[in-house]
N, C-alpha and C positions, 0 to 999 in steps of 0.2 A: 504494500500500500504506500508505504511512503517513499518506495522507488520511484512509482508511478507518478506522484505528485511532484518530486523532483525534476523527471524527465517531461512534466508538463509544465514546468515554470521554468524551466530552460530553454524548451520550445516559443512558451511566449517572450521570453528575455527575444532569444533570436528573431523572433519576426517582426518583433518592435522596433530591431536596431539594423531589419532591411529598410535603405528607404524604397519606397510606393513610388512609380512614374507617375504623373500628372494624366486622367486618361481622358481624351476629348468626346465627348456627347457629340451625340449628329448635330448635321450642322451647328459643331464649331467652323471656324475658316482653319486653312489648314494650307500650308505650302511644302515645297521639296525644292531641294537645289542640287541640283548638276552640274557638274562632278561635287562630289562632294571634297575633295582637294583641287585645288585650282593657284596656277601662278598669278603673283600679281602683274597686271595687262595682258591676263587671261580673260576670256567671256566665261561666265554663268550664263544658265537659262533656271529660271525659276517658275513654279507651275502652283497655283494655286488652283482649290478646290474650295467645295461648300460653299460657296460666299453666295452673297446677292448681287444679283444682274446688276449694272449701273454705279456700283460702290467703285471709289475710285482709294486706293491701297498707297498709302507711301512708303519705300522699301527702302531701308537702311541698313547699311554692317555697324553693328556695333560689336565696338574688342574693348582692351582693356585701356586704348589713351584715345579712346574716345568713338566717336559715331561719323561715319562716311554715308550720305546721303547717295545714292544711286539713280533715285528719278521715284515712276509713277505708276502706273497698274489698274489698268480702270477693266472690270469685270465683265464680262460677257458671258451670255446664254439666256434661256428659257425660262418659263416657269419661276418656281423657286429658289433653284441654283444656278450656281454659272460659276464660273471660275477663269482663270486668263495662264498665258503661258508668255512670259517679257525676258528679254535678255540685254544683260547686262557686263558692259566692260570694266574691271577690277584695276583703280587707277594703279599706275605703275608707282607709286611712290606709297602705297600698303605696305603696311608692316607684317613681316610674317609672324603668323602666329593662327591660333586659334579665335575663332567669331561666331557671333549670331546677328544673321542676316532675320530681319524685321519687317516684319508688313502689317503696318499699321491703316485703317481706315477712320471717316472725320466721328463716325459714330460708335467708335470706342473700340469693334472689333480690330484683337492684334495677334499675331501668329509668328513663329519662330521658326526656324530650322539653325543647325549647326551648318559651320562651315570653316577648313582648315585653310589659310592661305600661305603659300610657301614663295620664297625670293622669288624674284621676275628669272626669266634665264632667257637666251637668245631667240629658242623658239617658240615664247610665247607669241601668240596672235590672235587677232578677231576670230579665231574658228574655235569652234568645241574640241576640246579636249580627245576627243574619239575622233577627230577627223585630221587631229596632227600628228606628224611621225615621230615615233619615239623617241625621245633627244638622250636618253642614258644618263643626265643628269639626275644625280641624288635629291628627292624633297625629305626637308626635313618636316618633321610633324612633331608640335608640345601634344606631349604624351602626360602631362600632369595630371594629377588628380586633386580634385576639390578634397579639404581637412576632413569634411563630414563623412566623406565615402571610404576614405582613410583609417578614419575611426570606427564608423559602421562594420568594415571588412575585418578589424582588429577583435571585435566585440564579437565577433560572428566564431571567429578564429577561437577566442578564451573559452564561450559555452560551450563550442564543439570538444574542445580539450577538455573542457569540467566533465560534460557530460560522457566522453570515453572512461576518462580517470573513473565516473561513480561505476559505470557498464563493469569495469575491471577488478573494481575495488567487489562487486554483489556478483 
């Protein structure tokens, strides 16, 4: 009995100390960016979804020294939904690094995607990423991790050990 009651308050210790992803209800708006690595004075194309016909979307990269505005997004389609597909060139003076590209609309809806940007290099150009030839240049990518997921993995790490050590100890 009082195994069982350990190995249930170890379980809830653990699932407390996963974090939860954020999960969108239907229509939320919702975008994707391609590639999802891209050099800077590389093109993105970016697609959003769910949204309302006629909403016009302002799309931003925001990193860590600050926010790059990229332009506009005005939604197309039917009915209830519609969504747009824009593409945009990554100015050549981007800092590489890690970002969230932004698309905000004037009536509050706002939607996220990641996005990695690594140095410019000679073959960047106005084309998609899948349409230019290989260059063998190395991208670097921030591989960091945020503290909390640091510590979450850490705490995940101890119950799982507490709870072998009880298994072994009974």
């Amino acid at each position: 009995m009082k195994m069982r009651f350990i190995l249930r308050l170890m379980f809830a210790v653990a699932f407390a100390a996963v974090p939860l992803g954020a999960a969108l209800a239907h229509g939320e708006p919702v975008i994707a960016v391609e590639p999802a690595v891209a050099a800077a004075g590389g093109q993105i194309i970016i697609t959003g979804t769910e949204m309302e016909p006629g909403e016009v979307f302002t799309i931003t990269l925001v990193g860590v020294a600050g926010s790059i505005p990229l332009g506009e997004a005005t939604v197309i389609g039917e009915g209830e939904e519609g969504g747009f597909t824009v593409t945009f060139i990554i100015p050549v003076e981007t800092v590489p690094g890690s970002y969230t590209v932004s698309a905000a609309a004037e009536d509050g809806d706002t939607t996220t995607a990641d996005l990695t940007i690594t140095a410019p290099s000679e073959e960047a150009s106005a084309a998609p990423a899948a349409a230019q030839e290989p260059s063998g240049e190395l991208h670097e990518i921030d591989r960091s991790k945020p503290v909390s997921q640091v510590i979450a993995v850490a705490i995940v790490i101890a119950v799982s050990a507490a709870a072998g050590f009880v298994l072994i100890r009974s």
